[in-house]
GUVO-864567 format. One record per residue (C-alpha): z, x, y; residue in three letters. Coordinates in nm, 2 decimals. Each point is the difference from the previous one (the first is absolute). Example, Ala and Ser with C-alpha at 12.3 -4.5 7.8 and 13.67 -1.06 7.14 Angstrom:
// GUVO-864567
<atom c3="0.78" c1="1.23" c2="-0.45" type="ALA"/>
<atom c3="-0.07" c1="0.14" c2="0.34" type="SER"/>
***
This chain:
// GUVO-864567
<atom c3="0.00" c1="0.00" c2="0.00" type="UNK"/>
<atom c3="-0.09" c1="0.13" c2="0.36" type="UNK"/>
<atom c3="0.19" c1="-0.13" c2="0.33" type="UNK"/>
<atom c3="-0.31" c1="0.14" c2="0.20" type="UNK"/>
<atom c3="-0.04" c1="-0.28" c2="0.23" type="UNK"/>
<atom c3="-0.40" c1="-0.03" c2="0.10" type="UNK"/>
<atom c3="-0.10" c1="-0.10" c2="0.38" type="UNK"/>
<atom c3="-0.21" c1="-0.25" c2="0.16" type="UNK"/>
<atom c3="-0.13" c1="0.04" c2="0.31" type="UNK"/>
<atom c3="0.04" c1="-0.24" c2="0.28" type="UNK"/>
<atom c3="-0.30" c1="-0.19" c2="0.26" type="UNK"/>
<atom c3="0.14" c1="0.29" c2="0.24" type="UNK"/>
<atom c3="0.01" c1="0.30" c2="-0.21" type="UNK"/>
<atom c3="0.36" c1="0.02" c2="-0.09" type="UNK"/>
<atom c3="0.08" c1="0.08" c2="-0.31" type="UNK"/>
<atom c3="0.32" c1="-0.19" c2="-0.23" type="UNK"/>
<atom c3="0.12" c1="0.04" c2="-0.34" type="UNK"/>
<atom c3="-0.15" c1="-0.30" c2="-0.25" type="UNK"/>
<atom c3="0.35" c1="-0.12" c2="-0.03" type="UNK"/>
<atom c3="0.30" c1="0.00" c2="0.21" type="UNK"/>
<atom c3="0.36" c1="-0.09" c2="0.01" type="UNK"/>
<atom c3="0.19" c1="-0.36" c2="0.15" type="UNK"/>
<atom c3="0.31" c1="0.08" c2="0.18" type="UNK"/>
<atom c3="0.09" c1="-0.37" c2="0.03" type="UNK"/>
<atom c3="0.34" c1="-0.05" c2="-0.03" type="UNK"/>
<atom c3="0.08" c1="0.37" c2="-0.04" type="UNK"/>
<atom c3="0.26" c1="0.03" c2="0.27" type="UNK"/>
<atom c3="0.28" c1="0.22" c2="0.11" type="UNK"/>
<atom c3="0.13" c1="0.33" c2="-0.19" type="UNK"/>
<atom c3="-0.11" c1="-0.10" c2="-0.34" type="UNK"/>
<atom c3="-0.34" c1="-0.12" c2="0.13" type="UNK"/>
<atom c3="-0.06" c1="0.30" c2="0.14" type="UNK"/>
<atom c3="0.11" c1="0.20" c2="-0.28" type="UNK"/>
<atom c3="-0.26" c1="-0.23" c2="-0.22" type="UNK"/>
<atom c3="-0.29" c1="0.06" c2="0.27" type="UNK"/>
<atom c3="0.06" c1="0.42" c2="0.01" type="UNK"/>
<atom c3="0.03" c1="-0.03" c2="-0.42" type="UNK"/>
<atom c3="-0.37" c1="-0.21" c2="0.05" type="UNK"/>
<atom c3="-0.13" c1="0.30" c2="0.23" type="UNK"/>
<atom c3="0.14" c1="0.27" c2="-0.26" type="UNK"/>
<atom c3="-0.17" c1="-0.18" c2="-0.29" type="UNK"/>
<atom c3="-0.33" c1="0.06" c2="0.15" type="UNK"/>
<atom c3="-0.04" c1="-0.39" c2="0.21" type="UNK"/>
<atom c3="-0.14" c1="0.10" c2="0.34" type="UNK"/>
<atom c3="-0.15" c1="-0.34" c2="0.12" type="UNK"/>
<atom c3="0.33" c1="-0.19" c2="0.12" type="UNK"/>
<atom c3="0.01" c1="-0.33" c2="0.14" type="UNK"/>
<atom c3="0.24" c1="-0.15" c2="0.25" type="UNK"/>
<atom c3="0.01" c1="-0.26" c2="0.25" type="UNK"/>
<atom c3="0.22" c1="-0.08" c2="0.33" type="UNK"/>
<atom c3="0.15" c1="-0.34" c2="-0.13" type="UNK"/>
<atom c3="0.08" c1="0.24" c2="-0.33" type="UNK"/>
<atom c3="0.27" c1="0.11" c2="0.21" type="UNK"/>
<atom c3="-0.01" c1="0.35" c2="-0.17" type="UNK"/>
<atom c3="-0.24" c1="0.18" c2="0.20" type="UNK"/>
<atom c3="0.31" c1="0.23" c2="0.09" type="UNK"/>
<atom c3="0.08" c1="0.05" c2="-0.38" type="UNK"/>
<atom c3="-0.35" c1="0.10" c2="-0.06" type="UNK"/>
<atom c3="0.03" c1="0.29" c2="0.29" type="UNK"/>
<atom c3="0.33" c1="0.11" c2="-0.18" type="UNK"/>
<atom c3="-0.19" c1="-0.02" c2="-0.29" type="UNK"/>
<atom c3="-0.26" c1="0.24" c2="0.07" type="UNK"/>
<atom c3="0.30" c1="0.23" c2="0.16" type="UNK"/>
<atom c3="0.09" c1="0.03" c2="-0.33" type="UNK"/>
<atom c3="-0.30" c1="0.16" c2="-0.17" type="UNK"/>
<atom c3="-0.15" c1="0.31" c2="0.02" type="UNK"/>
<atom c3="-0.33" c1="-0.16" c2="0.01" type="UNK"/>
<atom c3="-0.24" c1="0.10" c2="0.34" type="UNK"/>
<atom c3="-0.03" c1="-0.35" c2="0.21" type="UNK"/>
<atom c3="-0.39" c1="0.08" c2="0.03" type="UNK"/>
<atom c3="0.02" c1="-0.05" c2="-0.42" type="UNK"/>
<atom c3="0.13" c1="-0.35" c2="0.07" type="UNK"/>
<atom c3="-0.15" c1="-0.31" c2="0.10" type="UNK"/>
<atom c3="0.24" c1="-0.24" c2="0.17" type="UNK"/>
<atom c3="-0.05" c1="-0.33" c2="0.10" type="UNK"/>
<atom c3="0.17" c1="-0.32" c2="0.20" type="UNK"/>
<atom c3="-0.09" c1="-0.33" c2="0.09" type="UNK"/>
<atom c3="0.03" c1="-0.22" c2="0.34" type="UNK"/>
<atom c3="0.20" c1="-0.30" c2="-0.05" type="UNK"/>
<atom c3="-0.16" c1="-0.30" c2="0.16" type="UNK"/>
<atom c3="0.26" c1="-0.08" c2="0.26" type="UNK"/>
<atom c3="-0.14" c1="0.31" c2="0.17" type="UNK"/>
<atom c3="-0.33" c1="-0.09" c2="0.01" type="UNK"/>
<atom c3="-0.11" c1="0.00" c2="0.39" type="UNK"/>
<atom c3="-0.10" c1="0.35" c2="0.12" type="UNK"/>
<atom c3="0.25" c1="0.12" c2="0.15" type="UNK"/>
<atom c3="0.25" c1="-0.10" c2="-0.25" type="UNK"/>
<atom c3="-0.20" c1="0.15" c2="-0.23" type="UNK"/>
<atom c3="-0.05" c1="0.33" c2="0.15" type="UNK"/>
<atom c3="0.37" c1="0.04" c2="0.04" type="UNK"/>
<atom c3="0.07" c1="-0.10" c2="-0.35" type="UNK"/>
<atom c3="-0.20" c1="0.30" c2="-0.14" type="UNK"/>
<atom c3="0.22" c1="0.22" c2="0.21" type="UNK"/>
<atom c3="0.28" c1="-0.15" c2="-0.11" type="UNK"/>
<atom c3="-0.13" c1="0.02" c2="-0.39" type="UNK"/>
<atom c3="-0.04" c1="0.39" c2="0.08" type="UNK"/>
<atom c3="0.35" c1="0.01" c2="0.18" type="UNK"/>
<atom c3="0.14" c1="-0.16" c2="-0.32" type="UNK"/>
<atom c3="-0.15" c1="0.25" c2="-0.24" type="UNK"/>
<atom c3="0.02" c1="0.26" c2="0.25" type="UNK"/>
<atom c3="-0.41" c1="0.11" c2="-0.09" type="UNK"/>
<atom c3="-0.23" c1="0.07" c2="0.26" type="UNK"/>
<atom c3="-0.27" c1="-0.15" c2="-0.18" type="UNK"/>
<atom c3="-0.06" c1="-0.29" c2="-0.24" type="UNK"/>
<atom c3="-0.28" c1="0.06" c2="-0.24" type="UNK"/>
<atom c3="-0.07" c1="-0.34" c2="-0.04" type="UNK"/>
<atom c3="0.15" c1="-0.30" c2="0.20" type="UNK"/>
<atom c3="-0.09" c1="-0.37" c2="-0.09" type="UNK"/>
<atom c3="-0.03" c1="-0.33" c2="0.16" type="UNK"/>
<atom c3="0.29" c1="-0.16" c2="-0.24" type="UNK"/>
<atom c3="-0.15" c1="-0.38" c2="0.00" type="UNK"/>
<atom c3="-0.25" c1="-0.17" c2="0.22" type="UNK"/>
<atom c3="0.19" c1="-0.27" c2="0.11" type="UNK"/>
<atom c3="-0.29" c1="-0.22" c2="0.10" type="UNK"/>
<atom c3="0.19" c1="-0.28" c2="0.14" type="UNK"/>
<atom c3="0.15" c1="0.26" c2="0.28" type="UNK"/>
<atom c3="-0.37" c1="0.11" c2="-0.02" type="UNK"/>
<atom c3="0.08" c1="0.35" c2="0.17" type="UNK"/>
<atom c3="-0.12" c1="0.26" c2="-0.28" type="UNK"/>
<atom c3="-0.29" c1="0.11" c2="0.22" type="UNK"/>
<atom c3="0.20" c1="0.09" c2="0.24" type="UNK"/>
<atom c3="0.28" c1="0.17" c2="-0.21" type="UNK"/>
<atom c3="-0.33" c1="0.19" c2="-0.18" type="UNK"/>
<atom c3="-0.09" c1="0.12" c2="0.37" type="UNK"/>
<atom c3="0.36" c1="0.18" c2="0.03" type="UNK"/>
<atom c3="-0.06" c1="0.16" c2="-0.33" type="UNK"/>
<atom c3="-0.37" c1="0.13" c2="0.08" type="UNK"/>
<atom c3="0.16" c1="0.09" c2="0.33" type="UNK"/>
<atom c3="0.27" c1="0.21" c2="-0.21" type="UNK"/>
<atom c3="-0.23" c1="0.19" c2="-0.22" type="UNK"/>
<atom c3="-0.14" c1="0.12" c2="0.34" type="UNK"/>
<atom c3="0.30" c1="0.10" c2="0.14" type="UNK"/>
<atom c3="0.05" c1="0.17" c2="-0.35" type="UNK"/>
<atom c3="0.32" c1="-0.20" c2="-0.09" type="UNK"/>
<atom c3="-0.16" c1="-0.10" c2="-0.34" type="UNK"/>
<atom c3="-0.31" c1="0.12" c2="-0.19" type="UNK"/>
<atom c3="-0.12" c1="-0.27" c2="-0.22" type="UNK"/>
<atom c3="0.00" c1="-0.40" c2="0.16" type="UNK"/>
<atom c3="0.01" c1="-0.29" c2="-0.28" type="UNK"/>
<atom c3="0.07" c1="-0.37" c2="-0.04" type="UNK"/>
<atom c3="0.25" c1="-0.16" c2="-0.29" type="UNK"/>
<atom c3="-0.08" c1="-0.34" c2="-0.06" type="UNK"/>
<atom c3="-0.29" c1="-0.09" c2="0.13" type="UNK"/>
<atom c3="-0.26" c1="-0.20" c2="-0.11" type="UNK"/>
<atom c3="-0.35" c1="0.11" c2="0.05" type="UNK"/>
<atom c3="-0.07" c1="-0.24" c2="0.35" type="UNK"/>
<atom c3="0.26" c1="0.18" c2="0.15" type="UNK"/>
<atom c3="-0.11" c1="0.33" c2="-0.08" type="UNK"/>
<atom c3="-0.34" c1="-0.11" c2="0.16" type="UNK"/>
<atom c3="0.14" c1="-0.12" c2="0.25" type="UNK"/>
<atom c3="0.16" c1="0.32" c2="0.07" type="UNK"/>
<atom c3="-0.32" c1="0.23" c2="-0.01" type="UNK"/>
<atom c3="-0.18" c1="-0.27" c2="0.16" type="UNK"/>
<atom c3="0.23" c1="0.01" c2="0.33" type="UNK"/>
<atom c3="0.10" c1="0.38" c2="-0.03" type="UNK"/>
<atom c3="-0.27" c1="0.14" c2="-0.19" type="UNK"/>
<atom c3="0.26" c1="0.18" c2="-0.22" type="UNK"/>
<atom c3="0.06" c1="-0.14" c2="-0.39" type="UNK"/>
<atom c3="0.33" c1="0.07" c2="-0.19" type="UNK"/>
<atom c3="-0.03" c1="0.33" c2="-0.21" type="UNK"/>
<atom c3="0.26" c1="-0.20" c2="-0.23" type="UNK"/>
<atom c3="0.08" c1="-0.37" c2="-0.09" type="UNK"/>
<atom c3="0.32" c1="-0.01" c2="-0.24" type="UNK"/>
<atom c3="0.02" c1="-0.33" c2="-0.15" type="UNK"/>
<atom c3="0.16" c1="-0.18" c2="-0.32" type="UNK"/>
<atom c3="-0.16" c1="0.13" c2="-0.23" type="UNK"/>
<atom c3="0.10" c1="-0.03" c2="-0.39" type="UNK"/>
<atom c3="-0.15" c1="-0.09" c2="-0.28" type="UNK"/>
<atom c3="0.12" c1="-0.37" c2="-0.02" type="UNK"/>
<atom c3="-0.20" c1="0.00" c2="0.36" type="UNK"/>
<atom c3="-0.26" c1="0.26" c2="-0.01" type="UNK"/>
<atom c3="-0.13" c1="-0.11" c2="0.36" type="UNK"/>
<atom c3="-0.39" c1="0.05" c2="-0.12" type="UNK"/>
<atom c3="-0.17" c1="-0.18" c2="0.26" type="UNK"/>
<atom c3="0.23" c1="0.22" c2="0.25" type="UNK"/>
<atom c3="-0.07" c1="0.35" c2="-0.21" type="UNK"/>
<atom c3="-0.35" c1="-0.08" c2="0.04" type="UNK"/>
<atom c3="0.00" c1="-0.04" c2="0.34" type="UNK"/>
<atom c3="0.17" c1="0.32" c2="0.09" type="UNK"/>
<atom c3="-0.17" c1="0.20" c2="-0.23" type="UNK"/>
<atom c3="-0.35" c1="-0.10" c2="0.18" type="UNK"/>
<atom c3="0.16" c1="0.06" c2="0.33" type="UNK"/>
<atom c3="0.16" c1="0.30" c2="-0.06" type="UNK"/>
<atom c3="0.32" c1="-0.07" c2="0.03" type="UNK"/>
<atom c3="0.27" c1="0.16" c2="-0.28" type="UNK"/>
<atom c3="0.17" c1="-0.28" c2="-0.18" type="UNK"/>
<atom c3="0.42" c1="0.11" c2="-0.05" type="UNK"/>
<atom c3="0.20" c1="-0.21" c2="-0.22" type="UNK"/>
<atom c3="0.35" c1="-0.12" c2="0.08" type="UNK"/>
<atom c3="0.27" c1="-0.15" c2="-0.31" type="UNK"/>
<atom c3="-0.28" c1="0.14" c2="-0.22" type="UNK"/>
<atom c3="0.23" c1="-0.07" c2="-0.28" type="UNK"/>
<atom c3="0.03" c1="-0.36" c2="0.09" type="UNK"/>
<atom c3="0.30" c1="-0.17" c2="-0.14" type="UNK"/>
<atom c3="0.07" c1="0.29" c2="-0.19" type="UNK"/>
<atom c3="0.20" c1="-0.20" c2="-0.30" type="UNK"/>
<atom c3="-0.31" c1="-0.19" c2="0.02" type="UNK"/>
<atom c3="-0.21" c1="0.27" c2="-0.09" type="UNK"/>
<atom c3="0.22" c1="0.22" c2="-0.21" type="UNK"/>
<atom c3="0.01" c1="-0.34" c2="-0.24" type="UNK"/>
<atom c3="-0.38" c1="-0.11" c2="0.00" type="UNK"/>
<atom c3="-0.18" c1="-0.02" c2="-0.35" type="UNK"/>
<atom c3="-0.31" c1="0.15" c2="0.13" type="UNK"/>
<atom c3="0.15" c1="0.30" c2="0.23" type="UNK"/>
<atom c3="0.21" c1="0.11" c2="-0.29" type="UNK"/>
<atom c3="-0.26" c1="0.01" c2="-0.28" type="UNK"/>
<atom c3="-0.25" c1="0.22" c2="0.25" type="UNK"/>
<atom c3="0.29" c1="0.19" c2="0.06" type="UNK"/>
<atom c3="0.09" c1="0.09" c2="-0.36" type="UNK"/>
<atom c3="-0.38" c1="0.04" c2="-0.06" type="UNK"/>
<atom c3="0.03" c1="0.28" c2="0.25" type="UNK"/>
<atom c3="0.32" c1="0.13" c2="-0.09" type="UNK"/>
<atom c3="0.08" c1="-0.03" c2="0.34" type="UNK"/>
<atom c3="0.27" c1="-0.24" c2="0.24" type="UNK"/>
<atom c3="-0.05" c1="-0.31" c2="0.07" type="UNK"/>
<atom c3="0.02" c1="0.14" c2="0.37" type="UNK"/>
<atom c3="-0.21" c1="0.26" c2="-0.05" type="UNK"/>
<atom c3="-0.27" c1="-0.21" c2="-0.11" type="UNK"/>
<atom c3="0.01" c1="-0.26" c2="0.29" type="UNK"/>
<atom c3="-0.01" c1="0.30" c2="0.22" type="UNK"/>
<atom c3="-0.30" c1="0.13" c2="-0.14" type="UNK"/>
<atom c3="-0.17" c1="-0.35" c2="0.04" type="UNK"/>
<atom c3="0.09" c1="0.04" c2="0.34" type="UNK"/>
<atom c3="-0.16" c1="0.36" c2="0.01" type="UNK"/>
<atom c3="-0.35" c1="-0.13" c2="-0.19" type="UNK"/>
<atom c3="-0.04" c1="-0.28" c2="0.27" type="UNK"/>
<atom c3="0.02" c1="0.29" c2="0.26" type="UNK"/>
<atom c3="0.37" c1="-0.13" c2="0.14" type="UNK"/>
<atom c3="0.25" c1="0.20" c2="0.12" type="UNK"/>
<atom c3="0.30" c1="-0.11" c2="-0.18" type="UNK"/>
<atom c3="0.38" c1="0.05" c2="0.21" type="UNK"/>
<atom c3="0.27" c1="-0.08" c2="-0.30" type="UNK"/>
<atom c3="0.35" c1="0.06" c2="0.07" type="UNK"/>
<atom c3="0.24" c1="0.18" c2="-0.19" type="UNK"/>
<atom c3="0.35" c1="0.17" c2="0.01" type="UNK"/>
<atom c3="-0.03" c1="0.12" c2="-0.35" type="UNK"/>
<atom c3="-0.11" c1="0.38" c2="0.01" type="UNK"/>
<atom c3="-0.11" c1="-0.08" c2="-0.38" type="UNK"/>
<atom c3="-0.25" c1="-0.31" c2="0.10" type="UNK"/>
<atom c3="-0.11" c1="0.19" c2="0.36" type="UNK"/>
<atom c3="-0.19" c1="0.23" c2="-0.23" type="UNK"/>
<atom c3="-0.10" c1="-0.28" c2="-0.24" type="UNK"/>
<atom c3="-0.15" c1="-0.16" c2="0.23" type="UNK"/>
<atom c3="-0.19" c1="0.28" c2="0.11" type="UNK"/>
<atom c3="-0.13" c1="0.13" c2="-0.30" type="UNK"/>
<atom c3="-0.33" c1="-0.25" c2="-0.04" type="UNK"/>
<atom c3="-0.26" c1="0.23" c2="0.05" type="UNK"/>
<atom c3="-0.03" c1="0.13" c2="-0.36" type="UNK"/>
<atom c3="-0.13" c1="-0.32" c2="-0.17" type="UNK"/>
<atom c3="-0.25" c1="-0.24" c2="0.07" type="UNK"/>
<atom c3="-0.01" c1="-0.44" c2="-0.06" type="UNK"/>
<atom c3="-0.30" c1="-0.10" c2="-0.16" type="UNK"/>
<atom c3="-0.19" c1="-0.26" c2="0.14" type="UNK"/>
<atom c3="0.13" c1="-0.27" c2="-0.22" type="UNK"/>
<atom c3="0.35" c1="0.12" c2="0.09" type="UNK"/>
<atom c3="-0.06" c1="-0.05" c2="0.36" type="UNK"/>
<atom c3="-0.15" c1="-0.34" c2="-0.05" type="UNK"/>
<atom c3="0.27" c1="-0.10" c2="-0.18" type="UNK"/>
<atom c3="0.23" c1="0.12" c2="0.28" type="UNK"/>
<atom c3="-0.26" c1="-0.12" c2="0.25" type="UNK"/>
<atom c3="0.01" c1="-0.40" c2="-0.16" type="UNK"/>
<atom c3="0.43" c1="-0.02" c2="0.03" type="UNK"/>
<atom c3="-0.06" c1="-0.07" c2="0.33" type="UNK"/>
<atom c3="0.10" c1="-0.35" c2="0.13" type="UNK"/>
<atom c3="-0.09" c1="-0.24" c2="0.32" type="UNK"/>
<atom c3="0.33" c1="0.04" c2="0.09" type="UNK"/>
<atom c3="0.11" c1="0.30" c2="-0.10" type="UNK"/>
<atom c3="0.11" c1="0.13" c2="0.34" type="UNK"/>
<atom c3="0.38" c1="0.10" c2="-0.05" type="UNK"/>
<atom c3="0.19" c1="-0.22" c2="0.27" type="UNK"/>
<atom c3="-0.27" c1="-0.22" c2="0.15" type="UNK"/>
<atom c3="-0.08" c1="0.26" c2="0.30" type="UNK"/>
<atom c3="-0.34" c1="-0.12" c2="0.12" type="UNK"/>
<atom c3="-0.11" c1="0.20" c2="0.25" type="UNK"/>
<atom c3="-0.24" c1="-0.24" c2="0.14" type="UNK"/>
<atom c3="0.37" c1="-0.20" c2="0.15" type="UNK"/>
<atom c3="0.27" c1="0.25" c2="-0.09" type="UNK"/>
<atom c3="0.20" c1="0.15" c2="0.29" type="UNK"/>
<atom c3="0.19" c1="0.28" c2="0.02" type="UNK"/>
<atom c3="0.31" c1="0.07" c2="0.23" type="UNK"/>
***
């Protein structure tokens, strides 16, 4: 088994590892003991957000290792109630004060929130911020593919990333699709899913003991084939390495259709539309 993570290259020529690491919930001392473990282990794609609340254990985190910061990829997210541009802009700074970087590698629209229907101008303040070189990569979570046209149509910039529920009881095809033909890197949040969910279904479990391989392992590598960067979330050193160590095996087609038809009409998680959700 390797834990040689490959990279994909972004719409703006940065470069991330295929798979990252969630920090959600990871707070405090032990969160940022988990997060530095993570970083040891080889992860170097990690994800945060400012409604995380843990942007601060992520910069203790990274205090922690002996790992160079321009080996790491570190990335946040707006929450919506900051969405206006000024609010915005001083959000980032205070998302860099937290973590106490200079630089985000990537920082992310969190939702749209279309009924507050200010996500253009939020995405101004982050263009704005990659000029002022506050952040190097500018992406989107959550948003469906009108409001990422919206967004080049008005700014002429498209996200370099959408992360989006993504897992394979809602594979999010149509959305893939569209991303893919527009260039824009598809990232995978609660790739697991429910995990007991899918650490007790018939069909995961029999392609995992085809492959001798996880039951995570193997819905992280359907996650890899569809060209999704996956974020899972672990405090376990043991399963931070599992779960990076899918690149020395392959699904067969059959396997990945399989995978591909548990998906469900309603399969998103807790109901979080993005076409109405909004985000405080």
């Amino acid at each position: 088994m390797t834990n040689q993570i490959p990279e994909i290259k972004l719409n703006d020529g940065m470069r991330i590892p295929a798979i990252g690491f969630g920090t959600y919930k990871l707070w405090g001392n032990e969160g940022a003991g988990a997060i530095a473990n993570a970083i040891d282990h080889g992860h170097r794609l990690i994800d945060s957000a400012y409604n995380y609340e843990n942007e601060g254990t992520v910069g203790a985190a990274l205090k922690r290792t002996a790992v160079s910061r321009e080996e790491l990829r570190i990335t946040s997210k707006l929450p919506g109630r900051y969405h206006t541009y000024d609010k915005a802009v001083k959000a980032i700074q205070e998302s860099l004060y937290r973590a106490d970087l200079d630089y985000y590698d990537l920082y992310l629209i969190h939702w749209p929130n279309p009924i507050q229907d200010q996500y253009v101008e939020a995405w101004q303040a982050l263009i704005d911020a990659k000029k002022w070189g506050l952040i190097r990569s500018i992406g989107v979570c959550n948003f469906l593919p009108e409001h990422m046209e919206r967004l080049e149509k008005e700014t002429g910039v498209l996200p370099s990333i959408n992360q989006v529920e993504l897992h394979p009881f809602f594979n999010q095809e149509e959305q893939r699709k569209w991303h893919e033909e527009h260039g824009v890197t598809t990232e995978s949040w609660s790739p697991l899913a429910r995990a007991n969910e899918v650490f007790t279904n018939d069909t995961i479990k029999e392609i995992a003991a085809k492959y001798s391989k996880t039951v995570s392992q193997i819905v992280l590598r359907w996650h890899y084939q569809h060209g999704a960067v996956a974020i899972p979330k672990s405090a376990s050193p043991k399963r931070q390495l599992e779960n990076m160590s899918i690149f020395d095996f392959t699904l067969d087609d059959a396997d990945m259709t399989a995978m591909n038809n548990l998906t469900r009409p309603d399969g998103r998680m807790n109901d979080l539309d993005p076409a109405v959700y909004e985000e405080f």
